[in-house]
C-alpha positions in Angstrom: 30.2 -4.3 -55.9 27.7 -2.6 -53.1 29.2 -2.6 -49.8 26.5 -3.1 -46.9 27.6 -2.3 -43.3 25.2 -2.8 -40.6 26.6 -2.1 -36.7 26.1 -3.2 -33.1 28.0 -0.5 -30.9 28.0 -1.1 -26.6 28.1 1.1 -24.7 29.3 0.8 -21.1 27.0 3.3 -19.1 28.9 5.4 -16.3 26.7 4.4 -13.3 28.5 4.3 -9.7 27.1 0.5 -9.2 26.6 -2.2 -11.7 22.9 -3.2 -13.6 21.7 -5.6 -11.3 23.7 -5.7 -8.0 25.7 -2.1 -5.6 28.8 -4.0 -6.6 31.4 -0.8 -8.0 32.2 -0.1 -11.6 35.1 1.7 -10.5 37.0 -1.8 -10.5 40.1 -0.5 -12.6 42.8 0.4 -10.5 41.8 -2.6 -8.5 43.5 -6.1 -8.4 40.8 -8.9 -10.3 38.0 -10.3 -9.3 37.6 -7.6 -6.7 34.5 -6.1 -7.3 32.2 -8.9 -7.0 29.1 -10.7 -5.4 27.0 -13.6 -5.4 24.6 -11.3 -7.9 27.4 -10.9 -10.5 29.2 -14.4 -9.8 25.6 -15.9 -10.7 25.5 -17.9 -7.5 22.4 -20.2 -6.7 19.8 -18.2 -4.8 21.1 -14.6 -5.5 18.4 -12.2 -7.3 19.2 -9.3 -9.5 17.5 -5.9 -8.8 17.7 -3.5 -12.2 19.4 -0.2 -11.4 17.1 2.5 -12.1 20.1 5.3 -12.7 20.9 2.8 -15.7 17.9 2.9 -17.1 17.8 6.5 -17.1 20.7 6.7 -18.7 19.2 4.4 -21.5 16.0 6.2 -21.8 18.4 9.7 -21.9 19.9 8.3 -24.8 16.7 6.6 -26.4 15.6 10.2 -26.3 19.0 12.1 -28.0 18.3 9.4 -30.8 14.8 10.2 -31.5 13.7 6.7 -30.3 10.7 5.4 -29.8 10.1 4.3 -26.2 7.3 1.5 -25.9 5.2 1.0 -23.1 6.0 -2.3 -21.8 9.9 -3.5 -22.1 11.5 -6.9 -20.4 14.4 -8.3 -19.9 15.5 -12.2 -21.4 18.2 -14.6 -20.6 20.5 -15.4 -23.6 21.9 -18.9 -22.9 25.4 -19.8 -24.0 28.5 -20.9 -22.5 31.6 -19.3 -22.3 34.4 -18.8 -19.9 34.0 -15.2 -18.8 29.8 -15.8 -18.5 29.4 -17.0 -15.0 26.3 -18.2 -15.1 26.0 -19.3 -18.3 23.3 -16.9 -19.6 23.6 -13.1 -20.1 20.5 -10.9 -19.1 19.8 -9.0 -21.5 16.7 -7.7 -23.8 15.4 -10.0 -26.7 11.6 -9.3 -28.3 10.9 -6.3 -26.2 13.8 -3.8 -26.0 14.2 -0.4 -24.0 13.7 1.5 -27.5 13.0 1.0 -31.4 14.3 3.3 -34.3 15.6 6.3 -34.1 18.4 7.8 -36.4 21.7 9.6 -36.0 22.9 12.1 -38.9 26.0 11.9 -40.9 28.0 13.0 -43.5 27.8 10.5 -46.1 30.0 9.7 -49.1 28.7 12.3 -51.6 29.5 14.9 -49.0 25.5 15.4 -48.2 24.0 14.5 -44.7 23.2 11.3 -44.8 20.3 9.8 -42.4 21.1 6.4 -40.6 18.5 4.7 -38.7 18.6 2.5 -36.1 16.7 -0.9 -35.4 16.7 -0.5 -31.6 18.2 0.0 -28.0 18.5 -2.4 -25.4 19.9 -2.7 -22.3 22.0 -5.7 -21.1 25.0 -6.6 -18.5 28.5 -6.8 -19.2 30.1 -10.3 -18.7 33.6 -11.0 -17.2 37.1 -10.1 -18.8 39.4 -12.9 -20.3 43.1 -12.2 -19.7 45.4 -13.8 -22.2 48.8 -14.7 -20.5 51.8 -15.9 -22.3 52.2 -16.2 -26.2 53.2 -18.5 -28.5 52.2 -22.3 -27.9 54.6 -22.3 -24.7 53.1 -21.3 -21.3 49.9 -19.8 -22.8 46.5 -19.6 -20.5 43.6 -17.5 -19.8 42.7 -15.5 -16.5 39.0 -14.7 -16.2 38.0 -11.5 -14.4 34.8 -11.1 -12.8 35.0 -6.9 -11.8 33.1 -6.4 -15.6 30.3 -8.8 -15.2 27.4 -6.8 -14.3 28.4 -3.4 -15.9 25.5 -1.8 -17.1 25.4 -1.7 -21.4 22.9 -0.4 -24.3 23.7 -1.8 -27.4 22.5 0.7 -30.4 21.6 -1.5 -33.2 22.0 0.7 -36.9 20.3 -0.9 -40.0 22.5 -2.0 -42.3 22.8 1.4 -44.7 26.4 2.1 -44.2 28.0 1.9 -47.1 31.8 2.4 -46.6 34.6 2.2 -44.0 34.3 5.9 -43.7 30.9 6.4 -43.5 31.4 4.2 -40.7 33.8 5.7 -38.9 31.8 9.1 -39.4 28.8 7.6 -38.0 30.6 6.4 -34.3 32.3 10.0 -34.2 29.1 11.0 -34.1 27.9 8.6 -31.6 30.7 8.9 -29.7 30.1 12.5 -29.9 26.2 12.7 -28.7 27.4 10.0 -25.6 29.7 12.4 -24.6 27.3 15.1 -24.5 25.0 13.3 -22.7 27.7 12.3 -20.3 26.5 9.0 -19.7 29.5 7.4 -20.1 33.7 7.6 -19.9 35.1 7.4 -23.1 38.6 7.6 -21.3 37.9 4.1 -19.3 39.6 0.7 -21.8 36.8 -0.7 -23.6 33.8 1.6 -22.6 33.0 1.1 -26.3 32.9 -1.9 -28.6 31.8 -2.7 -32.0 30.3 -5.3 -33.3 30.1 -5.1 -37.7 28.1 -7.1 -39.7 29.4 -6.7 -43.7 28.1 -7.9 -46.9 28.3 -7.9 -50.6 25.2 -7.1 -52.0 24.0 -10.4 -53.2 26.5 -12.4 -51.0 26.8 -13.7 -47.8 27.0 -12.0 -44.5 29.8 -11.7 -42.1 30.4 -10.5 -38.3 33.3 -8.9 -36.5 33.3 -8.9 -33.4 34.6 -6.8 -30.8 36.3 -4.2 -32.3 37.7 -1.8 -29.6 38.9 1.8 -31.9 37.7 3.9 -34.4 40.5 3.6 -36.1 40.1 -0.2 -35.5 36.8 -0.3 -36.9 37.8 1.5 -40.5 40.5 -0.8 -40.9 39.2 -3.9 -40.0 36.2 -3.1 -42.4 38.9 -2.5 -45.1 40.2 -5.3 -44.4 37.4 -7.5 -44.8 35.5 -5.5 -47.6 38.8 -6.2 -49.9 39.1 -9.7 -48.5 35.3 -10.7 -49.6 35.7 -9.1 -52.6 38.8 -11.0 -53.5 36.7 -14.7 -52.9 34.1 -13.7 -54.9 36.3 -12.5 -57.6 38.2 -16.2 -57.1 34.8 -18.0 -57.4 34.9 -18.5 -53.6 32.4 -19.3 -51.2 31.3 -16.7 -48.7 30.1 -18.4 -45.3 28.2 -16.6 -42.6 30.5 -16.7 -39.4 31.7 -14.7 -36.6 35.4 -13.3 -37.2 37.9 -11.3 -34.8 40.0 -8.7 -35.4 43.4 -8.8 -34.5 44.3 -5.3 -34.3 48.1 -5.9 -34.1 48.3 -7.9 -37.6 45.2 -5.6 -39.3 43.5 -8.8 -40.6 40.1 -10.6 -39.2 40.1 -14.6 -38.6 37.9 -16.8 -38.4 36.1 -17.8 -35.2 33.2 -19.5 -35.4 30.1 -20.1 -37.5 27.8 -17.8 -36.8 24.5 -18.6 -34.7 21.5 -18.0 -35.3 18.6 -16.7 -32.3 17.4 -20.2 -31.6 20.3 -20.6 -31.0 20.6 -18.6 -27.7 17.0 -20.3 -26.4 16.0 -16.7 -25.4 13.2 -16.8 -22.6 11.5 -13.9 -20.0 14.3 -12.9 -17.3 11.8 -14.7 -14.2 13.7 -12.4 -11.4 12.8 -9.3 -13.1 9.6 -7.8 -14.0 8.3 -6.2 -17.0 9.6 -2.1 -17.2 7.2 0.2 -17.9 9.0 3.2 -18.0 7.8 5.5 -20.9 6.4 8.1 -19.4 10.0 8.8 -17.8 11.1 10.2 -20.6 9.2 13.4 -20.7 10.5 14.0 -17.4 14.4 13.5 -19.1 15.9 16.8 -19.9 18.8 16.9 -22.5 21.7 19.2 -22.7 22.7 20.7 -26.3 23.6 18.5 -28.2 26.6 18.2 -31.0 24.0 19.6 -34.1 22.2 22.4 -32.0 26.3 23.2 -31.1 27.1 23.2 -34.4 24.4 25.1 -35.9 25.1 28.0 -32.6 28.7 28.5 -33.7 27.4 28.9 -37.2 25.3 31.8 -36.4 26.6 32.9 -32.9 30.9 32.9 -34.0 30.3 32.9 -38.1 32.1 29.8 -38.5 32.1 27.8 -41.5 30.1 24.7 -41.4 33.2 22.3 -41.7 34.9 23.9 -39.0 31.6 24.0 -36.5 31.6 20.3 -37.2 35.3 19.7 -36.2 34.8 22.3 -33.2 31.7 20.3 -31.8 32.3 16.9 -32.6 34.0 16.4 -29.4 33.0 17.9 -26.4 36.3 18.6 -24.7 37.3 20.7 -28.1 34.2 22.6 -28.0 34.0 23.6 -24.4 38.3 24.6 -25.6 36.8 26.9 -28.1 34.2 28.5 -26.7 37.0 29.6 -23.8 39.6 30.6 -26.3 37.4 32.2 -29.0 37.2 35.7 -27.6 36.4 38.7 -30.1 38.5 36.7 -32.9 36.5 33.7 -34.3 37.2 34.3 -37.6 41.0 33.3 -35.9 40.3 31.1 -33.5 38.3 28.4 -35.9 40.7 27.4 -38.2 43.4 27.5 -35.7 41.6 25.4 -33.6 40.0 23.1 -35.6 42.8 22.9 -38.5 46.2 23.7 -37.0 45.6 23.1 -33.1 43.4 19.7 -33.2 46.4 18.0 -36.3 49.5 19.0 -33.9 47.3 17.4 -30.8 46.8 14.4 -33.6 49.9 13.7 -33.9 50.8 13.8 -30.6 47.9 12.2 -29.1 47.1 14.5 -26.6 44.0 15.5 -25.3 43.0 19.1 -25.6 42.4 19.7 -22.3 46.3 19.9 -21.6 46.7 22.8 -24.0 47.4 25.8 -21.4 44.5 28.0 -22.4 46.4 31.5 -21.2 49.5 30.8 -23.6 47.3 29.6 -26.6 44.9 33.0 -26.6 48.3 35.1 -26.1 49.4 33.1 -29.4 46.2 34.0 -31.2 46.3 37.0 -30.3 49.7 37.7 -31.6 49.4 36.0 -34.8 46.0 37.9 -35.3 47.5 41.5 -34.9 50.6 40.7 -37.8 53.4 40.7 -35.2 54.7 37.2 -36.3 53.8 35.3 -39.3 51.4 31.7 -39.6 54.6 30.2 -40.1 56.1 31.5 -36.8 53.0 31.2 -35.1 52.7 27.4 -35.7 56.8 26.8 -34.5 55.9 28.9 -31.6 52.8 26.5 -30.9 54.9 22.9 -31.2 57.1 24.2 -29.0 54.5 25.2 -26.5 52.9 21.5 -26.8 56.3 19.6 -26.7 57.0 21.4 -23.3 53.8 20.8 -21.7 54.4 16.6 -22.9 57.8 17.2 -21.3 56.3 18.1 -18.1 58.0 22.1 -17.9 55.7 25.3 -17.9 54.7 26.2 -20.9 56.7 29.2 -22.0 54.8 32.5 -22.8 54.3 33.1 -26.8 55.9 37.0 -26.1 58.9 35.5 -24.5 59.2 32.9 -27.4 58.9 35.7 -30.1 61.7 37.8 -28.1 64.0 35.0 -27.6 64.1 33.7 -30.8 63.7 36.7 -32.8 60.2 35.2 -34.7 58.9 38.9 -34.9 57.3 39.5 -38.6 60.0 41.9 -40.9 59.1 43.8 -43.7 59.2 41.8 -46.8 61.5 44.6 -48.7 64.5 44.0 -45.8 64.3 40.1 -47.7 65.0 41.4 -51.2 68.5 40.1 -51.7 67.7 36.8 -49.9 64.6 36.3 -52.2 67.5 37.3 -55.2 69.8 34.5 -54.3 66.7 32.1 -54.2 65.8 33.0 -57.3 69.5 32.8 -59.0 69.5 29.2 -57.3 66.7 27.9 -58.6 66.5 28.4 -62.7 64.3 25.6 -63.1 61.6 26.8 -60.7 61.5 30.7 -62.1 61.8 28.8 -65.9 57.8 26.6 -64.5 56.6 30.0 -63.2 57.4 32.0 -66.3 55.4 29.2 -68.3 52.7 29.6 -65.9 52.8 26.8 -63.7 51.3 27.5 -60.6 53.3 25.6 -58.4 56.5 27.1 -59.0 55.7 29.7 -57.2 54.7 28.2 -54.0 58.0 26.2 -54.0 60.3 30.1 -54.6 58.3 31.8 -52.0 58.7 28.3 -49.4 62.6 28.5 -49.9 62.4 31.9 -49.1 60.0 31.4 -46.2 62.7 29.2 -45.0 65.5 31.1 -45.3 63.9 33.4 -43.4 62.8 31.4 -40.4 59.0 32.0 -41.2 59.5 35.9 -40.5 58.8 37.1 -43.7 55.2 37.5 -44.9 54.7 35.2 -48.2 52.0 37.5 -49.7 55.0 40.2 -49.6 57.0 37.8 -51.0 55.4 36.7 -53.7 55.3 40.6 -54.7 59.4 40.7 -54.4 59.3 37.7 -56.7 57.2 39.3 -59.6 59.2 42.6 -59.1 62.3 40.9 -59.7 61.3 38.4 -62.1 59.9 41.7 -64.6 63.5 43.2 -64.3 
């Protein structure tokens, strides 16, 4: 069955005031409803004016994408009701959008780069903020908040040649990646991005998510519904073309709502605004490096592998790390960093710009010259991120070494402890004299950990054969 994934990702631009009105975005530390006006509460008589430092951000983006920005662009009300819509119409852009096509590149399922285009970019304002008090079917009610409405948005619009939760997730790393660059927008502030998915079956029915607010969120709730589809179908069920939610907390999507169709918005000229003609601006946009022209530069400036240059650059905060760390020692400091360093701030969910820069160049230095052991080096490194999470100083890597006694021995000093591994472990020397290569790895780890990590394993493995031919 042929998966087809088509997304609509917003983006809340990092202006100081919102699209239309000098109202703050910088509502969030603030009580609700705080950061409003007539403008953004859609009160009779107000008139929007369109904030030009939006716009540029738009175009500035248009332009990363390879977009095509036309000469003539408008804005459009989109009529609907809901709570958090004060008004009752959004402004946004219908038949003539900021920008059309464009394409962001991948790494797609056969391990090749994979091209994705896009339909189009348009801009649009946020609307309010529902606030779901209470739970169950006892005291349950809904705040609205009003500090959103008005936030300046582009929605990037892909065409629908996704073919996989992965390749999904891959392409709004990358995304996520370029808006970063850019610096256009905060991807530290709740809800600065949201997804919107449209999946299919090929020859079946298409669906919507809505409002998806994680990658990680995104992957799963495609997963989710790719495997639920595919269940129906395989039951003889009718797919119907709705609107589903996510709900991150139970991992499944439910229904909401069938799902409308454009006629159904009654879409019309914005009459407050006039028409944008604002194609020539884009000449006049300059645009930093970007995540590729990074990538390719470590590649031939540092020598690093092309897997690595990707990890290293597909987030800016890690990259700018690198380039401070990297010294005379990439061939070190790229797999630490972009294997060993960027799991252990995985699994701790810390951002890399806590890692104390001084301590972590002394550690690669150290484990570069042979005075302690990978195995060493990566204790000495946990313990190093678990005090800065603890709030203490981080403790210098030389100190560590000296007060734990992590310094790399000389293999031979190990002999009779690799002899007493051996004895203990008949089965595991029996696998390696029939040639099964994981034996080996499994003698020379229970050795490594009798040792605390201060033996080297390529020594070991020597003391092993030596032994073993006795």
């Amino acid at each position: 069955m042929t998966v087809i994934i088509g997304l609509e990702i917003h983006c809340q631009l990092n202006t100081a005031t919102k699209l239309f009105c000098g109202c703050s975005t910088d509502y969030r530390d603030d009580g609700p409803n705080t950061h409003v006006c007539p403008v953004c509460l859609g009160l009779p008589g107000s008139l929007p004016v369109t904030n030009r430092q939006a716009v540029i951000y738009a175009l500035k983006v248009a332009k990363a994408l390879h977009c095509e920005v036309p000469e003539v662009s408008e804005f459009a009300r989109k009529n609907y009701f809901y709570p958090d819509l004060a008004k009752a119409y959004q402004i946004t852009q219908y038949d003539k959008p900021l920008a059309l096509g464009g394409y962001v590149d991948i790494e797609g399922e056969d391990g090749r780069e994979k091209r994705v285009e896009l339909t189009r970019i348009h801009m649009e304002e946020d609307p309010g903020r529902l606030v779901h008090m209470g739970s169950g079917d006892r005291g349950r009610y809904t705040l609205v908040d009003y500090n959103r409405s008005g936030i300046p948005l582009i929605e990037i619009v892909t065409e629908p040649q996704l073919s996989s939760p992965k390749e999904a997730r891959r392409f709004l790393n990358k995304l996520r990646a370029t808006l970063e660059y850019l610096g256009i927008y905060d991807s530290e502030r709740e809800g600065s991005l949201r997804v919107d998915a449209n999946i299919s079956i090929k020859g079946y029915e298409r669906v919507e998510v809505k409002n998806i607010t994680s990658y990680k969120g995104v992957e799963k709730a495609l997963t989710f519904e790719i495997t639920r589809q595919k269940g129906m179908i395989r039951r003889n069920a009718q797919i119907v073309r709705e609107t589903r939610h996510y709900q991150e907390a139970r991992g499944v999507t439910t229904s909401a709502r069938s799902k409308e169709l454009e006629h159904d918005y009654r879409y019309f000229p914005e009459p407050d605004l006039a028409l944008m003609r604002v194609s020539s601006w884009v000449d006049e946009i300059a645009l930093p490096e970007l995540p590729d022209a990074r990538r390719d530069r470590f590649m031939k400036q540092y020598g690093v592998s092309l897997n690595h240059a990707r990890t290293l650059t597909g987030d800016l905060g890690l990259a700018e790390f690198f380039e401070e760390i990297v010294g005379d020692s990439p061939e070190i400091a790229a797999p630490w960093t972009a294997d060993i360093l960027l799991g252990e701030l995985n699994y701790r969910d810390m951002p890399v710009s806590k890692v104390p820069v001084q301590e972590y160049r002394e550690l690669l230095d150290e484990a570069g010259s042979g005075r302690i052991t990978d195995t060493s080096a990566v204790e000495i490194l946990r313990l190093i991120l678990n005090q800065v999470m603890e709030g203490s100083d981080p403790e210098k890597p030389g100190a560590i070494i000296s007060r734990l006694g992590l310094a790399k021995e000389s293999g031979e000093s190990f002999r009779e402890i690799v002899a007493t591994v051996l004895a203990d472990n008949d089965a595991a020397v029996s696998d390696h004299r029939a040639g099964k290569n994981g034996a080996i790895n499994f003698l020379v780890g229970q050795v490594m950990k009798a040792t605390r990590g201060k033996a080297d394993p390529k020594e070991i493995r020597e003391i092993i054969d030596d032994l073993l031919k006795e």
